[in-house]
MARDREN-936956 format. One record per residue (C-alpha): residue number from 1; x, y, z. Coordinates in Angstrom, 3 decimals, m for minus. Layout:
PT,NUM,X,Y,Z
...
END
This chain:
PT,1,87.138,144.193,66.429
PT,2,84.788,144.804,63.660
PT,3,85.888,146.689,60.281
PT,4,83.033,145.502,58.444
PT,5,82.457,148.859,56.399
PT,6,82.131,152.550,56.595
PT,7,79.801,155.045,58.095
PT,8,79.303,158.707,57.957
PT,9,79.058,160.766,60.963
PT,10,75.303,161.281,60.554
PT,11,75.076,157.435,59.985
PT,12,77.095,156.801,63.322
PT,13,74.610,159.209,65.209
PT,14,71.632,157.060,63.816
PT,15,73.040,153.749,64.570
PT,16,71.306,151.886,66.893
PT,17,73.009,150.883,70.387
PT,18,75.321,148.220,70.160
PT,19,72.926,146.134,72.690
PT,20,70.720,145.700,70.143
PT,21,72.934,143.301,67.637
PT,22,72.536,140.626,70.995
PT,23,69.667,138.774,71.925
PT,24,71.912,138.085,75.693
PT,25,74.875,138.601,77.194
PT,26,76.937,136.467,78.812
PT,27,78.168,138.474,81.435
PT,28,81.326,138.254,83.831
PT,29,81.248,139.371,87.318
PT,30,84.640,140.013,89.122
PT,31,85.576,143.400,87.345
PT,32,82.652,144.016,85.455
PT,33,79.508,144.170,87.880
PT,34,81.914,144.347,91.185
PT,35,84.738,144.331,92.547
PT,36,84.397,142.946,96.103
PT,37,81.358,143.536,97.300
PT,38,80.880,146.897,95.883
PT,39,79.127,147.906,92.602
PT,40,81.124,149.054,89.302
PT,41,79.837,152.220,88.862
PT,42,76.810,152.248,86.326
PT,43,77.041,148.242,86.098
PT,44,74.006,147.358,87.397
PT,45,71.834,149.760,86.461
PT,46,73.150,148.902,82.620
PT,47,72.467,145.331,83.256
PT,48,68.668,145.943,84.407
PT,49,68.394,148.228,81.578
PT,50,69.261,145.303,79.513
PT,51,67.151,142.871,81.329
PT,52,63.913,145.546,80.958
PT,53,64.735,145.514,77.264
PT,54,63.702,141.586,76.461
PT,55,67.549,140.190,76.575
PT,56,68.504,138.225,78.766
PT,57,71.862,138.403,81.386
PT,58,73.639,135.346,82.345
PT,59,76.557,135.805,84.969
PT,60,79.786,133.214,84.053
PT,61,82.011,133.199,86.691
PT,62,84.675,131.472,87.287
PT,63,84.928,131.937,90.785
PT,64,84.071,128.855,92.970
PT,65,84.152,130.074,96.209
PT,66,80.478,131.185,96.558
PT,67,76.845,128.882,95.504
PT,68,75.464,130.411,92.953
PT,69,72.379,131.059,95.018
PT,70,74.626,133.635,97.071
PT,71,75.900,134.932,93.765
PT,72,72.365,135.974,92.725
PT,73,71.762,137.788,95.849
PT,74,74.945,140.000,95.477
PT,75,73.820,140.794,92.031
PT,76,70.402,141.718,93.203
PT,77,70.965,143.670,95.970
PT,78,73.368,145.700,93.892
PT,79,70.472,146.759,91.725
PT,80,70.205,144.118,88.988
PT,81,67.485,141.846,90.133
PT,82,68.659,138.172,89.113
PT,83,67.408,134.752,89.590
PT,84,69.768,131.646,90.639
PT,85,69.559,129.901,87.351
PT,86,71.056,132.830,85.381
PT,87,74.063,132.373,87.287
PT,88,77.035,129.523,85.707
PT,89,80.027,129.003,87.836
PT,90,82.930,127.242,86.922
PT,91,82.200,125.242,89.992
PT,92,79.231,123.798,88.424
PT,93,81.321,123.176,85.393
PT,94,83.867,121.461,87.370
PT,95,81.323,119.238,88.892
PT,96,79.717,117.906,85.755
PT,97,83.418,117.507,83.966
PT,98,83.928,115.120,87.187
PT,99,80.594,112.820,87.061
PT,100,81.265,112.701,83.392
PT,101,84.477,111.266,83.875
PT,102,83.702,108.917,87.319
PT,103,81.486,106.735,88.640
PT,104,78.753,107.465,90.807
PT,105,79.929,107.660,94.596
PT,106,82.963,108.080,93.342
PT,107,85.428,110.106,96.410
PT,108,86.925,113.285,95.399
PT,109,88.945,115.548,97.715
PT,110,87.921,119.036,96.998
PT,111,90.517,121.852,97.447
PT,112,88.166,124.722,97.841
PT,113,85.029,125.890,99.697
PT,114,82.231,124.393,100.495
PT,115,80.279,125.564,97.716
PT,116,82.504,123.434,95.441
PT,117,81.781,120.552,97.802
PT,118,78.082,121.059,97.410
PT,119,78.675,121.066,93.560
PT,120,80.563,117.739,94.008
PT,121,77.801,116.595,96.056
PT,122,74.741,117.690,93.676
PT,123,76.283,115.148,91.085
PT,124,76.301,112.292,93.025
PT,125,80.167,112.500,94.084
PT,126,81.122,112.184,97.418
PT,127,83.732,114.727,98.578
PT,128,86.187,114.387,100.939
PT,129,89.087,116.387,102.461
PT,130,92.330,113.883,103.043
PT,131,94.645,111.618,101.061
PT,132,93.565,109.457,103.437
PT,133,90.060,109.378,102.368
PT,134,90.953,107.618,99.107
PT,135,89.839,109.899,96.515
PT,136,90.435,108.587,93.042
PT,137,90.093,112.728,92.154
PT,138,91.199,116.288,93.176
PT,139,89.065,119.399,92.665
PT,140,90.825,123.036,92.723
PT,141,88.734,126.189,93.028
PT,142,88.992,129.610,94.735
PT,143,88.960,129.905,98.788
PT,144,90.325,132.718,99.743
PT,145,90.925,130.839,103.318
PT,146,92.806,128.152,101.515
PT,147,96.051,127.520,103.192
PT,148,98.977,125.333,103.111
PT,149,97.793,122.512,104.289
PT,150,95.142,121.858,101.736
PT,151,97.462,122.402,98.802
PT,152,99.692,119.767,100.480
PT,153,97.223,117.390,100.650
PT,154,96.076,118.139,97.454
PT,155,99.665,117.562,96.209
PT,156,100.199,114.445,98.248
PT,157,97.222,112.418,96.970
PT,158,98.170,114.068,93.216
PT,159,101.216,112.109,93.681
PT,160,99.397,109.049,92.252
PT,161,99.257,109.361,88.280
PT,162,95.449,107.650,88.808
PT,163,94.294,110.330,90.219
PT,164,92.044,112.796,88.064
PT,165,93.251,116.550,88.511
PT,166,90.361,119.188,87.335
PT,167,90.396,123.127,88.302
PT,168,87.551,125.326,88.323
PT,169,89.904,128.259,86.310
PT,170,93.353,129.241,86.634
PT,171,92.700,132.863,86.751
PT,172,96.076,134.246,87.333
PT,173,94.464,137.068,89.082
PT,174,91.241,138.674,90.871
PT,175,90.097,142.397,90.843
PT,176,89.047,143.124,95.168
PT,177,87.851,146.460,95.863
PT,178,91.868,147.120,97.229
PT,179,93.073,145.942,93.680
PT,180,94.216,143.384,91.954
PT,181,94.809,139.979,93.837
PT,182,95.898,136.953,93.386
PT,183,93.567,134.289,91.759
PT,184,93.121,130.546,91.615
PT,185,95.316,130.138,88.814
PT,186,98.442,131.101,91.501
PT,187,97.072,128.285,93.650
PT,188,96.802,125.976,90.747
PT,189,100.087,126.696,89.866
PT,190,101.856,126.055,93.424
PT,191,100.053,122.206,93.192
PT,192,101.300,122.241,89.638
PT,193,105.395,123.127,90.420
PT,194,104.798,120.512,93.294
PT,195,103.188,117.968,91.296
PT,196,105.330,118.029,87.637
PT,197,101.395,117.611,86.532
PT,198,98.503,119.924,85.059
PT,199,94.931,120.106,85.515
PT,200,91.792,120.145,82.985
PT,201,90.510,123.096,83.060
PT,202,86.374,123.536,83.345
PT,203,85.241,126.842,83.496
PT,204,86.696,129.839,81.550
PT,205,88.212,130.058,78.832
PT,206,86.747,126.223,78.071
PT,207,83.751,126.573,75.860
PT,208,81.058,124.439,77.356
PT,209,80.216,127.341,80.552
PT,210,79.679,129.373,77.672
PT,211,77.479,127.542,75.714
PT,212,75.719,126.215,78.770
PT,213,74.873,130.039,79.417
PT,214,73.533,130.110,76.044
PT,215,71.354,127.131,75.862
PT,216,69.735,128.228,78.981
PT,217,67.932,130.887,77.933
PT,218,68.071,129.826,74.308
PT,219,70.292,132.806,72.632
PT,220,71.143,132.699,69.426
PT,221,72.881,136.030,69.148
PT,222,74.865,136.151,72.927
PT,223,78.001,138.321,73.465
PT,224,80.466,137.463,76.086
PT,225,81.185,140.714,78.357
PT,226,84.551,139.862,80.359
PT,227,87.454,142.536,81.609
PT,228,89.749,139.423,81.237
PT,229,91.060,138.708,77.675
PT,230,92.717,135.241,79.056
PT,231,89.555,134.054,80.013
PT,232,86.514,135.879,78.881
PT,233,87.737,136.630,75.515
PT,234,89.782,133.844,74.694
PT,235,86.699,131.918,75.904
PT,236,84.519,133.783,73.584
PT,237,86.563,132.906,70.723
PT,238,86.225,129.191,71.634
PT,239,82.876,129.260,71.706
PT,240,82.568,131.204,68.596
PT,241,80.517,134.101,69.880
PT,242,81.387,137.856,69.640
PT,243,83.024,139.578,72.443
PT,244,82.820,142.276,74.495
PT,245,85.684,143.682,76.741
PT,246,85.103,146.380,79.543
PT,247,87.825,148.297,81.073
PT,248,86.735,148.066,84.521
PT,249,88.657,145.427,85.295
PT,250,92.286,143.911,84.961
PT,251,93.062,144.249,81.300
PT,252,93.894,147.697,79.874
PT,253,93.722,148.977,76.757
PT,254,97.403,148.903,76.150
PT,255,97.094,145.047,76.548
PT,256,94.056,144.634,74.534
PT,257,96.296,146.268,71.876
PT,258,99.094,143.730,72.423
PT,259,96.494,140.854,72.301
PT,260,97.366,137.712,70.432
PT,261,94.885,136.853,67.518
PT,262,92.940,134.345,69.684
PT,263,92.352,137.118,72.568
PT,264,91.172,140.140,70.646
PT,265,87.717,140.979,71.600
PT,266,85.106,142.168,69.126
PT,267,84.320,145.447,70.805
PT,268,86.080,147.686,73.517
PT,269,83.794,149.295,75.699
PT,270,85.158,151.732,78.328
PT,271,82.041,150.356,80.986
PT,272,78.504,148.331,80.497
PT,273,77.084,151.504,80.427
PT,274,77.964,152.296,77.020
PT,275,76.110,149.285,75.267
PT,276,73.644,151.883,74.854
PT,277,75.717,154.116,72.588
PT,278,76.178,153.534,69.037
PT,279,79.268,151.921,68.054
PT,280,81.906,153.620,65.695
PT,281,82.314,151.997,62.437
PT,282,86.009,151.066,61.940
PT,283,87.273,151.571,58.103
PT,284,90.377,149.814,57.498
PT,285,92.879,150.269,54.871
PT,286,95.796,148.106,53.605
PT,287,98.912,148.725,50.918
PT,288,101.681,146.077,51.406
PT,289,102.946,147.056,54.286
PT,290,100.978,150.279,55.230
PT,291,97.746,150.138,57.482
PT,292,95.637,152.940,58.386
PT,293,92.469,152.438,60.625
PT,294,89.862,155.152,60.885
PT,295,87.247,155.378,64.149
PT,296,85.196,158.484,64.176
PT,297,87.483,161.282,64.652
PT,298,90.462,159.027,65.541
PT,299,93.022,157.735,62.683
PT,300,95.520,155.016,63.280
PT,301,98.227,153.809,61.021
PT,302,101.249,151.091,61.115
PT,303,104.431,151.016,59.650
PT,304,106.516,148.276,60.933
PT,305,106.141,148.192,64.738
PT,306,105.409,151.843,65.033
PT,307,101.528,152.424,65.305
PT,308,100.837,156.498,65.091
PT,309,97.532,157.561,66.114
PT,310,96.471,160.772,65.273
PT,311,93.442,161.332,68.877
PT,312,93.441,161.436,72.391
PT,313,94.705,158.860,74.516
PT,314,91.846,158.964,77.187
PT,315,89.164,158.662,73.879
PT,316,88.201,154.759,73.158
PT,317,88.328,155.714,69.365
PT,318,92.077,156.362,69.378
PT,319,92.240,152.668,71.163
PT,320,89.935,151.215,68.445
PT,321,91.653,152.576,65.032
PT,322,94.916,151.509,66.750
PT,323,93.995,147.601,67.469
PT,324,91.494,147.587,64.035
PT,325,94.852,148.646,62.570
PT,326,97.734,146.823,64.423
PT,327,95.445,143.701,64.358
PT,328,95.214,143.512,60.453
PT,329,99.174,144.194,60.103
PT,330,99.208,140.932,62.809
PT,331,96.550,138.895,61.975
PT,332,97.848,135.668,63.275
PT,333,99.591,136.722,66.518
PT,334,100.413,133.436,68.493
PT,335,101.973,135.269,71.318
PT,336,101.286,139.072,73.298
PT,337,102.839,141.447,70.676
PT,338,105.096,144.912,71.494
PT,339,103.855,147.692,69.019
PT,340,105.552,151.079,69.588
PT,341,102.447,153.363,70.706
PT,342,103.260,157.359,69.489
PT,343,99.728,159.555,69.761
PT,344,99.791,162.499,67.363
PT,345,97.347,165.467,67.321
PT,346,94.363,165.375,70.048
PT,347,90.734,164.767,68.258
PT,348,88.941,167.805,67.693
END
């Protein structure tokens, strides 16, 4: 998160919107425009504010279970008028990771819907659905009809150490309207424990979807907006662009706190909808072993594992001093850290 330097609270109030530091964003779906088939409030109406502003929106998904032609409909008749080529799915990604790696004609059996198949298909591989078929690879994406029997057979023709394993993602997890679900990455990970093997991985948190999002509309200043830190932000960091996380979706601010180094996102927004508000300048502070953060009204400071913030737990500020300030006493967190979380006085 940025602590680039210090603002006064007049300054803060004549910032410009954070939107404006991006030329495009390069934005996640599942948990950040919908979840199901139903809006996020605000989210599309942000997005076509963005759009009517000269920046472009690209949607990178990771889910595989829809074309992105039926992807670009959803969006649109949400409210945020898209066109198929702004949408990147990690089923595309997993198609072009296969024809770069096998010949053409080449028989793959794909675990997944038929939009992956079509994907398979549009690069000049032939899919197919049984060991039987000879495939000389497997494909693994998101069907939410996906049953047994396809994960066997997946398994059974992965018994042959020839055969080239890729998966779309290995989300562990999916936001539905109901709640959280479970993702792709579950599946993955039943063919995996069967198996003793482990897929590539093409779509999020690889770099190339990213940069393919990029390079098609020719940003040079994109931010990645994900609700995911496992795959949108550590994706971001691969692909060395900023990073935006929304708490719409699965992660929480508690966890973005706990982050390890190569998950922390750049900024925390509560929802898309405030990309149009200025963003707080966060003033950092280090002694040895003392940290203090400072976010607007909100103050955050570290002494061992104990962070103290002085602000309300339901205001974003709090949340921001605390990581700005947790993040520089753990700079180079490998794993999820466990900071002891006390909130003092309530902003005034």
């Amino acid at each position: 998160m940025r602590t680039d330097g210090q603002a006064s609270a007049d300054e803060q109030q004549a910032s410009p919107p954070l939107i404006e530091r991006f030329d495009a964003l390069l934005c996640d779906l599942d948990g950040v425009v919908y979840a199901g088939p139903h809006a996020i409030a605000g989210a599309p109406e942000a997005l076509e504010r963005v759009r009517a502003s000269g920046r472009s929106v690209v949607y990178v998904t990771n889910n595989a279970s829809r074309p992105p032609s039926a992807v670009a409909e959803h969006i649109t008749s949400l409210g945020a008028p898209t066109a198929v080529e702004n949408v990147v799915s990690s089923a595309q990604a997993a198609a072009a990771l296969l024809a770069e790696r096998l010949q053409p004609g080449a028989r793959v059996l794909v675990t997944g819907s038929s939009a992956l198949a079509e994907e398979v298909r549009g690069v000049g591989l032939v899919p197919v659905t049984s060991q039987e078929d000879r495939p000389v690879a497997v494909v693994q994406g998101f069907d939410p009809h996906l049953g047994w029997e396809q994960l066997a057979e997946a398994a059974f023709t992965l018994a042959d150490d020839s055969v080239l394993w890729c998966a779309t993602n290995t989300d562990r997890t999916i936001p539905k309207e109901r709640g959280i679900a479970p993702g792709n990455g579950t599946l993955v990970a039943a063919v995996a424990e069967a198996t003793g093997r482990e897929p590539l991985v093409a779509g999020k948190p690889e770099a190339p979807i990213f940069r393919e999002g990029a390079e098609r509309v020719g940003a040079r200043r994109p931010a990645v907006v994900g609700d995911r830190l496992d795959t949108d932000i550590l994706g971001a960091h691969h692909a060395g662009m900023d990073s935006i996380q929304v708490l719409t979706g699965v992660d929480r601010p508690a966890s973005v706190l706990a982050a390890r180094a190569a998950e922390r996102p750049t900024y925390l927004l509560g929802s898309l909808t405030q990309l149009f508000e200025p963003y707080p300048e966060i003033v950092v502070s280090h002694d040895g072993d003392w940290v203090s953060a400072t976010c607007g009204a909100a103050r955050a400071d570290v002494a061992g594992d104990v962070v103290t913030v002085t602000g309300a737990p339901e205001h974003l500020d709090g949340w921001r001093a605390a990581c700005a300030a947790w993040w520089r006493a753990r700079p180079e967190a490998e794993h999820p850290t466990e900071p002891v979380l006390e909130w003092g006085a309530r902003e005034s």
